[in-house]
N, C-alpha and C positions, 0 to 999 in steps of 0.2 A: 504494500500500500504506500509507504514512504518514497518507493524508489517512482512511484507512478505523479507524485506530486511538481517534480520538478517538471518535466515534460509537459505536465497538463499547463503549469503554468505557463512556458514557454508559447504552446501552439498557442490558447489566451491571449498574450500580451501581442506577436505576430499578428493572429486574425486584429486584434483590435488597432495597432496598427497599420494594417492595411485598410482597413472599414473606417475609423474617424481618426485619422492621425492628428488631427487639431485636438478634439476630445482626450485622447490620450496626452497629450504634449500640457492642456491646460490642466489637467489633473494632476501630471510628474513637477508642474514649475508651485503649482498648490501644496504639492505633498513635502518639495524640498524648503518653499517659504515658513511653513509649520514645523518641520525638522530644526531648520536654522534658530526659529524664535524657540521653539524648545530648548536647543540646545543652549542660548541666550539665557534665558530665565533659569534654568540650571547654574551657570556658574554665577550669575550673580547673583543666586541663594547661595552658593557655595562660600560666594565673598562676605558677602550678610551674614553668614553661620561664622563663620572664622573671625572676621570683625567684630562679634560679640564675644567670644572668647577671651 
């Protein structure tokens, strides 16, 4: 079952590429803007935590 997941995901991302590559493209530059502020608010709790220290 594991070994079936990557594949499935692969053909997925492919078809949805070829069928709305716009839609795909506005949803990777969504999912990397939300990563980045995540990773954002992360260290500057990290700083906030340590600062109190």
């Amino acid at each position: 079952m594991k070994k079936a997941v990557v594949p499935v995901l692969v053909v997925f991302l492919g078809f949805w590429l070829v069928s709305d590559p716009r839609g795909l493209a506005d949803t990777a530059s969504d999912g990397g803007g939300r990563a980045w502020e995540a990773t954002g608010d992360v260290f500057s709790s990290a700083i906030t935590f340590f600062g109190e220290l």
